[in-house]
C-alpha positions in Angstrom: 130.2 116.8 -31.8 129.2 114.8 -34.4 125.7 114.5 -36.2 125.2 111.1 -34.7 126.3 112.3 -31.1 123.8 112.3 -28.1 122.9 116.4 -27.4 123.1 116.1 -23.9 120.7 117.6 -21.6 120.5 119.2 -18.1 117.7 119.1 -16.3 117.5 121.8 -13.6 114.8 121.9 -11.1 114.0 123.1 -7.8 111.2 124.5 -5.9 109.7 128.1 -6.7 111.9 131.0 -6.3 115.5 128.9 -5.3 117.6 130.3 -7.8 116.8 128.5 -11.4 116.6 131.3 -13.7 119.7 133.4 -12.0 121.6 130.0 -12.6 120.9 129.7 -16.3 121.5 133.2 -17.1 125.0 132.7 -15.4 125.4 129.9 -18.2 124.3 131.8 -20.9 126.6 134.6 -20.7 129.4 131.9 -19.8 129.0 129.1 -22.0 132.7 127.7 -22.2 132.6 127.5 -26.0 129.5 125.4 -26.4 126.4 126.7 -28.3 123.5 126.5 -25.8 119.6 126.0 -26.1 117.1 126.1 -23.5 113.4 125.5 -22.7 112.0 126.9 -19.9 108.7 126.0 -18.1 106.6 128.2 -16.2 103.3 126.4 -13.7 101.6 130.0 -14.2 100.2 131.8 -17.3 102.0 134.6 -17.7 105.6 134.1 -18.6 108.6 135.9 -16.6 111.4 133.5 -16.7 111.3 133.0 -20.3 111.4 136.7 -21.1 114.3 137.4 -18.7 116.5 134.9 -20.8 115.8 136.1 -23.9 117.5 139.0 -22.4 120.4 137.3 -22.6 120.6 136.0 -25.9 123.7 136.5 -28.2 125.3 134.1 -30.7 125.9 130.8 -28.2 122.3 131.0 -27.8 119.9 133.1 -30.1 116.6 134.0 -29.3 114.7 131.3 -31.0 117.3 128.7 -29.3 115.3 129.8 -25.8 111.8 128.3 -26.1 108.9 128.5 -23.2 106.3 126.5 -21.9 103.4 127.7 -19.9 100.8 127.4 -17.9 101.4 124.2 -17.1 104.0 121.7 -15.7 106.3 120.0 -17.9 106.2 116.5 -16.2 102.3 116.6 -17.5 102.7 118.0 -20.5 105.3 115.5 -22.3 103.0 114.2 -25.4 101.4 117.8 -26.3 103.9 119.8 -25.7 107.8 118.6 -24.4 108.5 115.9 -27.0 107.6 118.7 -30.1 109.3 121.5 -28.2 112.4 119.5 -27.9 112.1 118.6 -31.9 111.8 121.9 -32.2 115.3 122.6 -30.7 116.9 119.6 -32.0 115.9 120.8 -35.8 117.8 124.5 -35.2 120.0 125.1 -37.9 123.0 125.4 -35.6 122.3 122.5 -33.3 123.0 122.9 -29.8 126.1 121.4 -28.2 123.9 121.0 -24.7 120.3 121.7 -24.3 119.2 123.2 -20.6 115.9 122.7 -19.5 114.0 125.3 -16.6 111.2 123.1 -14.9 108.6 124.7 -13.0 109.4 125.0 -9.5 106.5 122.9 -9.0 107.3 120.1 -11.3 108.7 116.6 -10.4 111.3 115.5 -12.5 111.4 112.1 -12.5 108.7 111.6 -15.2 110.3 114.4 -17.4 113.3 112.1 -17.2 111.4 108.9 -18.1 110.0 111.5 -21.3 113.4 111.1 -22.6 112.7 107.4 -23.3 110.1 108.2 -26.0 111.0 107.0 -29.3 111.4 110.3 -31.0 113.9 111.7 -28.9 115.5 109.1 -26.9 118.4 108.1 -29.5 119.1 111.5 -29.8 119.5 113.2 -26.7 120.6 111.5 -23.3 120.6 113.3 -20.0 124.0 114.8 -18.8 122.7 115.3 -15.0 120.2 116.8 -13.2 120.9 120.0 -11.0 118.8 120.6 -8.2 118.8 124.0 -6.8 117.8 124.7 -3.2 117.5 128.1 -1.3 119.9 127.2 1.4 118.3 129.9 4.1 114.9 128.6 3.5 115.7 125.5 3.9 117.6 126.2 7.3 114.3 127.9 8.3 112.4 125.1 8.1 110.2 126.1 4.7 110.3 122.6 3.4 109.9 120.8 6.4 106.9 118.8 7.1 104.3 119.3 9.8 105.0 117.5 13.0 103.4 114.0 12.6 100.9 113.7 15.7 101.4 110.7 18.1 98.1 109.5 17.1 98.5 109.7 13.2 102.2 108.3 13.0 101.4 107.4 9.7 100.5 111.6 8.3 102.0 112.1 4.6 104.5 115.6 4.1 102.8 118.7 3.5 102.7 118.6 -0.2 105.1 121.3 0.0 107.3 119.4 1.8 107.2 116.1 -1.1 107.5 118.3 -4.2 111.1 119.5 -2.4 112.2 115.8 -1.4 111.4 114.5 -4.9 113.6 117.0 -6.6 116.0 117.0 -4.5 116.0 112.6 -4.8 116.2 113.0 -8.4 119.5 114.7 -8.4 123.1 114.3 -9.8 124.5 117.3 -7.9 122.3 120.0 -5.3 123.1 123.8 -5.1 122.5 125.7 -2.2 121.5 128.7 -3.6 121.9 132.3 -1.5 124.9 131.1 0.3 125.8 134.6 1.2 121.8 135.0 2.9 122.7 132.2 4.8 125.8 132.1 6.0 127.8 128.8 7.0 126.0 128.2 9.7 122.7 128.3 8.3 124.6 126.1 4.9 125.7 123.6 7.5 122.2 123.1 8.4 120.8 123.1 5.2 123.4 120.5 4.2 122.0 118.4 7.1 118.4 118.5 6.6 118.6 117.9 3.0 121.2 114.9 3.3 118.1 113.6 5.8 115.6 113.0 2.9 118.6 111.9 0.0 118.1 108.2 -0.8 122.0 108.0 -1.7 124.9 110.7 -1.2 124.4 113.4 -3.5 127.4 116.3 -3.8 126.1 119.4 -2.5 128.1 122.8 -3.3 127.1 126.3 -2.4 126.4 129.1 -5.0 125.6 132.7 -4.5 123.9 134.5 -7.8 124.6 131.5 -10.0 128.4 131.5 -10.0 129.6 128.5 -10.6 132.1 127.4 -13.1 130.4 126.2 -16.1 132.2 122.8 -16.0 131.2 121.0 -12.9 127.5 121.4 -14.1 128.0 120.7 -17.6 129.4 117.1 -19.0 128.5 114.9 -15.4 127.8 112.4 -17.9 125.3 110.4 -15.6 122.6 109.0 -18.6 119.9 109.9 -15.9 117.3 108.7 -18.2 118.9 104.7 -17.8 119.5 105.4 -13.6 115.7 105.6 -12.5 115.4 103.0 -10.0 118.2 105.0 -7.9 115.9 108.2 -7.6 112.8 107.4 -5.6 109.6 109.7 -5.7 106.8 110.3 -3.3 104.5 109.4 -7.0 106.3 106.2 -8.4 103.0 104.2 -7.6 100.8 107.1 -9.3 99.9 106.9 -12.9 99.6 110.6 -13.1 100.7 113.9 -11.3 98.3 116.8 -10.2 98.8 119.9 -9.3 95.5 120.3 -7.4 97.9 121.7 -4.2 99.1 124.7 -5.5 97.2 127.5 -7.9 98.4 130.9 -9.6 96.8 133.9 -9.2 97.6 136.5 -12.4 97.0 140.2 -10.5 96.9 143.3 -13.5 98.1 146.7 -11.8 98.0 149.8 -12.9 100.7 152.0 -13.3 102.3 153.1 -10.0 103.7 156.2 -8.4 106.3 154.7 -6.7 107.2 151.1 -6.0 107.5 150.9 -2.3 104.0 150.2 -1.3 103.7 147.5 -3.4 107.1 145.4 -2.5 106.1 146.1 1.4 102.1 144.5 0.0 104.3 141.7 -1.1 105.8 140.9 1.9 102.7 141.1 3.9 100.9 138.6 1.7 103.5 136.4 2.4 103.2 136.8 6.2 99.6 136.8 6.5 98.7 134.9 3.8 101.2 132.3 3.2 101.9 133.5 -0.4 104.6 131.3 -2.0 105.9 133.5 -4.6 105.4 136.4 -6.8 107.3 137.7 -9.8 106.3 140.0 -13.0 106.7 143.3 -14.3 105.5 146.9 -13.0 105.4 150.0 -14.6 106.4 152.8 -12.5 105.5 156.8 -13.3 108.1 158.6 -15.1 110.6 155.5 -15.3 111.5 154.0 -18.5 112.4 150.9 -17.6 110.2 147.7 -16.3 110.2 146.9 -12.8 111.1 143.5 -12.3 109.8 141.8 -9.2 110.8 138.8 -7.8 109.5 137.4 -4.1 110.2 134.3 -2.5 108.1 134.3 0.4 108.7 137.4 2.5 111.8 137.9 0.7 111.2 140.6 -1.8 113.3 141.9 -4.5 113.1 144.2 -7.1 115.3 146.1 -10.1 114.4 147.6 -13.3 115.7 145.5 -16.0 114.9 146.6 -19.5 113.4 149.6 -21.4 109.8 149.0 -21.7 110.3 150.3 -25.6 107.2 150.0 -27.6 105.9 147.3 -25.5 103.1 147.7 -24.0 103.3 149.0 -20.3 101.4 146.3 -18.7 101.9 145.9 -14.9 101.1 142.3 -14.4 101.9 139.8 -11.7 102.0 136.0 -11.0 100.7 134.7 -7.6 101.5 131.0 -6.6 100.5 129.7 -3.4 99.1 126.4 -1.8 95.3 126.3 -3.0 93.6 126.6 0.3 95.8 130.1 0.6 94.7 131.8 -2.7 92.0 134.0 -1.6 91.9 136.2 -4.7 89.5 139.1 -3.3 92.0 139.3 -0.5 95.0 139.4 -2.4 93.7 141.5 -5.3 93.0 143.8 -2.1 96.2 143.9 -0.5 98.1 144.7 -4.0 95.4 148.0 -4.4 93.7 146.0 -7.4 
């Protein structure tokens, strides 16, 4: 690559919990020979995903080549924050081949794409393609469907749940259905279906299970994004801004715990009773060494210890996201044993 050379950038979004983070740390430890950077968004306070990648950093993509942004959603945040992040990537002393960029699972991407027309970035960088990753067995299970539209209200909007998914998903070079092996071809096949309901135009969709996929079909689509807006319709085109007024985070600090299991079975009751979202961070259990890391999607709730807490701080802390009317923080704070 040349100094004068585009960097080219993929964009990979996708709504809370598909997949995004298990996908980029599959890149980073398989980078094909190209020297990587990334910037990672989180909606909440409280940063997980950044901290897992820097776990993987190594020489095709050092620590200070994986930058985070939080609290906050990247499509809002381009003047104050994205536009001097990037600068800050693009001034590295090894400059990346190809920069990868996390967006909040809550964040459209269709204004982060018309970012990359501001005039300190845009004739330096160029989008490569933007990856949308979608969690094939929610999807066949109806998560991101909309309510049924009463006969007498033919005109009712998506559940904002519902337009956050169909805008990603429109904005997209190529779709990943994430947790093939959760949902089995049948429940792919439906996923495929649904989702090719909402597409404006035929978008290639491939399954993935953990974020296998050969480094080459995602990097170097080539598809200047940034110059191909017209084709990638969003429920906000005719808004001149995007809230987030929908959805809220809840932060929850725990103490230390005896033993993990009546936390993660907590987890998946919020989810059933209180139509929690999502809920990731770190837990420190007695007499283990090592951080818990949790990670729910709904009432799918995972959990492995990742990383020595060392002389960090053993701080149990976790991030809540739901739809606002569902954050009841007494009530959650209660079901966690906070």
């Amino acid at each position: 690559m040349t100094d004068l050379a585009k960097i080219p950038v993929t964009i990979i979004t996708g709504f809370l919990g598909a997949g995004k983070t298990t996908l980029i740390r599959h890149l980073l430890r398989n980078p094909g020979g190209k020297r990587l950077a990334v910037l990672v968004n989180e909606f909440g306070t409280v940063g997980v995903d950044g901290e897992i990648l820097r776990g993987c950093a190594d020489e095709a993509c050092p620590e200070e080549a994986i930058l985070e942004l939080a609290n906050g959603c990247i499509c809002c945040t381009v003047a104050d924050e994205f536009i001097p992040t990037m600068e800050r990537l693009l001034a590295l002393p090894n400059r990346p081949h190809h920069i990868l960029i996390e967006t909040s699972g809550l964040a459209l991407p269709k204004p982060l794409l018309k970012a990359f027309d501001w005039p300190a970035i845009r004739s330096r960088v160029t989008v490569d393609g933007v990856i949308a990753v979608a969690d094939a067995e929610a999807v066949a299970a109806g998560l991101f469907a909309p309510l049924p539209v009463a006969a007498e209200a033919p005109n009712e909007h998506d559940t904002p749940l519902a337009e956050v998914f169909e805008d990603q998903m429109a904005c997209a070079d190529l779709i990943l259905l994430s947790k093939a092996d959760l949902a089995g071809e049948a429940g792919l096949a439906a996923a495929r279906a649904l989702i090719a309901a909402e597409l404006p135009r035929p978008v290639p969709m491939l399954p993935v299970t953990e974020g296998v996929i050969a480094p080459a079909v995602l990097l170097g689509l080539e598809a200047a994004a940034e110059a191909d807006l017209a084709q990638r319709p969003s429920h906000h085109d005719a808004e001149d801004g995007h809230e987030h007024d929908d959805f809220a985070t809840l932060v929850v600090a725990l103490p230390e715990l005896a033993a993990p299991e009546p936390l993660l079975a907590a987890i998946e009751r919020l989810a059933r009773e209180r139509n929690v979202l999502r809920v990731k961070g770190h837990v420190a259990i007695a007499g283990k060494p090592m951080r818990l890391l949790v990670q729910a999607v709904g009432g799918r709730v995972r959990s492995q210890y990742d990383r020595p807490w060392g002389a960090q701080d053993r701080r149990s802390q976790l991030v809540v996201i739901a739809e606002t009317g569902d954050i009841d923080e007494a009530a959650i704070r209660a079901a966690l044993g906070c």
